[in-house]
C-alpha positions in Angstrom: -73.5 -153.2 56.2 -75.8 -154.4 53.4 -76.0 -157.3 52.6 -71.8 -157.7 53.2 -72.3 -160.1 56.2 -73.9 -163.0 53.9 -73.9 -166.8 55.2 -71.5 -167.1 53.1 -69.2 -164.8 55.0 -69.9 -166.6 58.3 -69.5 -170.0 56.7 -66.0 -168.8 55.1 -64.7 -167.0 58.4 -65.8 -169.7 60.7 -62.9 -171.1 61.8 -61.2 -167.5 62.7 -64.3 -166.5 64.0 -64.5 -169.4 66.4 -61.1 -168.6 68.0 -62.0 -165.4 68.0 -65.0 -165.6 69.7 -63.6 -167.7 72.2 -61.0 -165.8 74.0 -61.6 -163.3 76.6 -61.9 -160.0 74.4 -64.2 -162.2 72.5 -66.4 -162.9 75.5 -66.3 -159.5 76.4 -67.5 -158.2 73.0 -70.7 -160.6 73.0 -71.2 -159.4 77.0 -71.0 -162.9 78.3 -69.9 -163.2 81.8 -66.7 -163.8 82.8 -66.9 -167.1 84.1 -68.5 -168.5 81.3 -66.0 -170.4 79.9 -68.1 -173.0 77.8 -66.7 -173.0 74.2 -68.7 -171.3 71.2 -68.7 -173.9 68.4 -71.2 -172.4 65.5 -71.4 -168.5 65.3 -73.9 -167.1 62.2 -75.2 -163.5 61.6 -78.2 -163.4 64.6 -76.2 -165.3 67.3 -74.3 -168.3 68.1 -74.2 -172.4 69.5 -72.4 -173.1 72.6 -71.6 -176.1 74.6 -73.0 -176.2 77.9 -72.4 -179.6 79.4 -72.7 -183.8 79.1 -75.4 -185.8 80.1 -74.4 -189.6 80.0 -72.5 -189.8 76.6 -74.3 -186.5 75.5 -73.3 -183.5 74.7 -75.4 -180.4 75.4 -75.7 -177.8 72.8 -77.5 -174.3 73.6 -78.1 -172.0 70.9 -78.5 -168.1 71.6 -80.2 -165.6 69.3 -79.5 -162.7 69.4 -81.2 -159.1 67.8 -80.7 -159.5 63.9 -77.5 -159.7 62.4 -75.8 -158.8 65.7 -72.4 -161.2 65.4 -72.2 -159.7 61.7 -72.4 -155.9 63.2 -69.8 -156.9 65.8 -67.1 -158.6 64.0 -67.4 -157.6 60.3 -65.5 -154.3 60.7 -62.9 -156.0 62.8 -62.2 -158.2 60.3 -62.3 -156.0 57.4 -59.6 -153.7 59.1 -57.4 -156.7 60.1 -57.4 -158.6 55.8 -56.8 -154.7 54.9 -53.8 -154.4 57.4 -52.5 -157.8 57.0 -53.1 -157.0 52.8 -51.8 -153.4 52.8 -48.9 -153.2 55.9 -47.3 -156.3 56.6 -48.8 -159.4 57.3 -50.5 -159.9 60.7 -48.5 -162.2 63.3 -50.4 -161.9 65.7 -54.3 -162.4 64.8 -55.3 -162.1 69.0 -53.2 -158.2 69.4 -54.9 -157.4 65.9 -58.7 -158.1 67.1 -58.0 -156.8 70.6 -56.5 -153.2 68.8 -59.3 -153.4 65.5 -62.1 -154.0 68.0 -61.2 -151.0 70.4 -60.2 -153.1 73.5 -56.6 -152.4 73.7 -54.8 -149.9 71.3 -51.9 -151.0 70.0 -50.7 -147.7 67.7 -47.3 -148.3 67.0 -47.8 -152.4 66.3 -51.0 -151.8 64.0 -52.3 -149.0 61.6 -55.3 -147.3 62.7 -57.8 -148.1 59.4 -61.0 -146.1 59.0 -63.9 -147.6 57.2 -65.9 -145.9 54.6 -69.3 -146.9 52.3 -69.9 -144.9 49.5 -72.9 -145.7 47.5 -74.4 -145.5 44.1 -77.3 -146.1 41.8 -77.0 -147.7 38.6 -77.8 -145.9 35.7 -77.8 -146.8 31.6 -80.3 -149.4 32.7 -81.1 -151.8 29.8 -82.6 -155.1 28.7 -81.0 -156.5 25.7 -82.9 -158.9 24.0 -82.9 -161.2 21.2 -85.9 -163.6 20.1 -86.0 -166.2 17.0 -88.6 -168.9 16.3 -85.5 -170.8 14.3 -83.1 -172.5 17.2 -81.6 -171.7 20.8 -78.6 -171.4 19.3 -79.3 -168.7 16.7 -80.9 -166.8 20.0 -78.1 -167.6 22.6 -75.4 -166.7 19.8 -76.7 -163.7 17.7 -74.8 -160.8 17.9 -76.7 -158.1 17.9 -80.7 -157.6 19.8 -83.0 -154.8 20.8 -82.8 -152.5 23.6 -85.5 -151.6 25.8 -85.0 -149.5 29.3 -88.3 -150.4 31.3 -88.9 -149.4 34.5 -89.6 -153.0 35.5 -86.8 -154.9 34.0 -86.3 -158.8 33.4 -83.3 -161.1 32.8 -85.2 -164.0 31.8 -84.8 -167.3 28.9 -87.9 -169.2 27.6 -89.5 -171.0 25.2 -92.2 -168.7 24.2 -95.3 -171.2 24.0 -93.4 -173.8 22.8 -93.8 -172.9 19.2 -90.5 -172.9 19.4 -90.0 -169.3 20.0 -87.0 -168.2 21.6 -86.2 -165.6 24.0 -83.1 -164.2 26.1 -83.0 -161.1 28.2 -80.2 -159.7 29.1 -79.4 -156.6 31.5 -76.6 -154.5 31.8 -76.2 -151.5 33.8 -73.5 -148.9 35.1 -72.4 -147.7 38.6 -70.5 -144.4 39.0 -68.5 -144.6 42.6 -65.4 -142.9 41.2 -65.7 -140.5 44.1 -63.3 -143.2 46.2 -60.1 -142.3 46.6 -58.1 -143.7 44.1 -55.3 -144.8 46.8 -58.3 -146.5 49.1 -58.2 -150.0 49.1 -61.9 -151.5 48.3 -62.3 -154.4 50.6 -66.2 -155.8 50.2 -69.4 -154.1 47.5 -72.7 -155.1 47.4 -75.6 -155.0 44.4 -79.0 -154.5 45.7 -82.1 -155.4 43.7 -85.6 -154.8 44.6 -88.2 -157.2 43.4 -90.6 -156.1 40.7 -92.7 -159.4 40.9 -92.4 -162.6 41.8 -89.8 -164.9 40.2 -91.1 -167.3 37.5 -89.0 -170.9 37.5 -91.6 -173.7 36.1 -88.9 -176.4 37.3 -86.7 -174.3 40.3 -83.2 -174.3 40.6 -83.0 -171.1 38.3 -80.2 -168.9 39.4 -79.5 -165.3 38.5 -75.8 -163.8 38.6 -73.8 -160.5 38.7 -71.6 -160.4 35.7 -69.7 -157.5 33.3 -70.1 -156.2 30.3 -68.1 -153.9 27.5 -71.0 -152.4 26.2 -71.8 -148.3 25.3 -73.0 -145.9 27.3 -76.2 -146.4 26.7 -76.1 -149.8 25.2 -77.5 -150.2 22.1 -78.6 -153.4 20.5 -74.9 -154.2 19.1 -73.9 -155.2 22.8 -76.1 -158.0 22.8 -72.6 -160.1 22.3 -70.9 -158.0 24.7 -72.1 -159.7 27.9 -68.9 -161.5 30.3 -69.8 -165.2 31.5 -67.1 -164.8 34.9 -69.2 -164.4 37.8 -69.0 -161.5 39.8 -70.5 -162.3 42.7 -72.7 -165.1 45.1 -75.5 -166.2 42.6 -78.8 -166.1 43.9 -81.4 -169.1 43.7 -84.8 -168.1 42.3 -85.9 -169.9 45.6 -84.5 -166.9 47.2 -85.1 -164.4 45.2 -87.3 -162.2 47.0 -91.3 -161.7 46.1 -92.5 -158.5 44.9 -90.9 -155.2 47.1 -87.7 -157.3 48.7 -84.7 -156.4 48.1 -82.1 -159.1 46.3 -78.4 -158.7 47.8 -75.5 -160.1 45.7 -72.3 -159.8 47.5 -69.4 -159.3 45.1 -66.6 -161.7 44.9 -63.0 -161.2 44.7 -63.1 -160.7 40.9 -66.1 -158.4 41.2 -64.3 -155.9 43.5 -61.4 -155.7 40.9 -63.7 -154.6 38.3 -65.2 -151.7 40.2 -63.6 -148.7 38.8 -62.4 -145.8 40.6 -62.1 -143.4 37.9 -65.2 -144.3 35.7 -67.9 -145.6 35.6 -67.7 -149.6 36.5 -70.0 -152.1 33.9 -72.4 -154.7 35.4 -74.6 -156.9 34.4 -77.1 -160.0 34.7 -77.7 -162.8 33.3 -79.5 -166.3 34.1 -76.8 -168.6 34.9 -78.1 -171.8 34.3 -79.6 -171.5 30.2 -78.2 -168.3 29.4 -74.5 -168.5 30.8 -74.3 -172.5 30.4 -75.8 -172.2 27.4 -78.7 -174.9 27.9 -81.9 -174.8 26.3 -84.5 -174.1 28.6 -87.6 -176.8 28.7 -89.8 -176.3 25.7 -93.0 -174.4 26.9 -91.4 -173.3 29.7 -90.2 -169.3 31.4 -88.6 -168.4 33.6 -87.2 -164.8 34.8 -86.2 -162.5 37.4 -88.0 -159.4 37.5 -86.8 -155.9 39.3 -86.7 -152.1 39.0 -84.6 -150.2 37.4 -83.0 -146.7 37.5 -86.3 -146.1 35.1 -88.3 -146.2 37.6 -89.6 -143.1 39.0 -89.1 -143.2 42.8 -84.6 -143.7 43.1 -85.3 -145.6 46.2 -86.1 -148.5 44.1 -83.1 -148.3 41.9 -80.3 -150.6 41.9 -77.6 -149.4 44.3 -74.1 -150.9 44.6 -73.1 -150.3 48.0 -69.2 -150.1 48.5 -66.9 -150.3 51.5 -63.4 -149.0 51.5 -60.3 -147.9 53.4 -59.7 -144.0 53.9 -56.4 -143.4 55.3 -54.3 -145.2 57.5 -52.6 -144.1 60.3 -49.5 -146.0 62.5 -47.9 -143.8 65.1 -47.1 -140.2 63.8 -47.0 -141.7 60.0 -49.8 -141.3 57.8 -49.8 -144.5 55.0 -52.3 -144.6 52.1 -54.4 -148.1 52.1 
């Protein structure tokens, strides 16, 4: 799954989640026993919260963990087949007869499509940092047009005040992902971009945040595309606060927008940038860095390159009739 089951899926599909976890093919998927018919109120990716009685005027809570990111490898493909049904056939009527036929526990062949989930995956390549550095204002750095290209193995998306001269710096990363091997029919319902750590991040006053975004540059860029960097966010930003230490890997889940943009006959264009200077276009603190490092498709082991993990829908299949999704 990688990464696709975020908090911020659970927090989004709560309330479906919650009525779907409290009827019987609900209980039966998270082996509870059949007489327990205590509600489920909270479900997140490792288990769940579930009232269990009243004391007096209080209310008893009991939360149960379960092995790592169990509720996410139990519902996520159920609900990914239902939003592609309900997006691709006809819209779903009947959310209960969907989960019970999505998760296996009672067929329903001639109501619902049969959907079958596939990931294809692939490492970025055209890695480069495009840079641009002045000792004259942030706004001759932020808005020059052209830079310098570099394609280090341990790449940086950073802005700073170099010393506090002033000397100015913004890096800038843009990279490409080939995963024009989906069909071009298959519907692309969640992606991931996965980052591995090169060190640990540098944010003199936190709150730094690092995004997915697009760019139109060549393949390879080339200092020119310095100006050729989107500002519409791609995906779930990451804090520098969680930003993984040296050897983690970083997960951005792609939004809406970002799934539109991967390409199924080329190659798709990505990028990063620092959100909150060199996006918002606010000077950093004078004296002050701050930067994400990771590995790029430089780097000689490909285990440690950027991969963008997608997940799609092959064919699907209603009775005797075979639909494209």
């Amino acid at each position: 799954m990688n990464g696709l089951f975020s908090k911020e899926w659970f927090i989004k599909r709560q309330k479906e989640l919650l009525y779907l976890v409290n009827t019987e093919a609900g209980r039966v998927l998270l082996d509870m026993p059949y007489d327990n018919k205590y509600p489920i109120t909270k479900i997140f990716p490792n288990g769940f919260t579930q009232f269990v009685d009243i004391q007096g005027k209080k209310a008893i809570f009991q939360t149960k963990a379960k092995f790592y990111d169990s509720m996410a490898k139990i519902f996520l493909p159920i609900l990914t087949k239902m939003d592609i049904a309900n997006k691709t056939y006809k819209p779903i009527d009947n959310p209960y007869g969907a989960f019970l036929h999505y998760s296996n526990l009672e067929f329903k062949r001639n109501v619902y499509p049969q959907i079958f989930l596939a990931e294809t995956t692939s490492f970025s390549s055209g890695d480069s940092q495009v840079a641009n550095n002045s000792s004259t204002t942030w706004a001759t750095v932020h808005d020059a047009t052209t830079g310098t290209t570099t394609s280090p193995a341990n790449s940086y998306v950073q802005t700073d005040d170099q010393g506090g001269a002033p000397n100015w710096l913004i890096r800038r990363f843009g990279f490409y992902v080939d995963v024009s091997a989906i069909p071009d029919t298959d519907v692309i319902s969640a992606a991931t971009m996965d980052f591995e750590s090169s060190t640990d991040p540098k944010d003199a006053n936190g709150g730094r945040t690092i995004n997915l975004y697009t760019h139109t540059g060549a393949d390879p860029m080339i200092g020119d595309d310095y100006n050729n960097f989107d500002t519409v966010a791609q995906a779930t930003e990451i804090t520098s606060a969680n930003w993984g230490a040296s050897g983690a890997r970083n997960v951005f889940t792609l939004n809406a927008t970002g799934l539109t943009n991967i390409s199924k006959t080329a190659k798709s264009k990505f990028a990063l940038r620092n959100v909150n200077n060199d996006v918002d276009n606010v000077a950093p603190a004078t004296g002050n860095l701050y930067y994400f490092g990771f590995k790029s498709s430089a780097t000689a082991d490909t285990v440690d390159d950027p991969i963008m993990t997608v997940t799609h829908a092959a064919a699907v299949v209603i009775g005797s009739m075979l639909l494209q999704g």
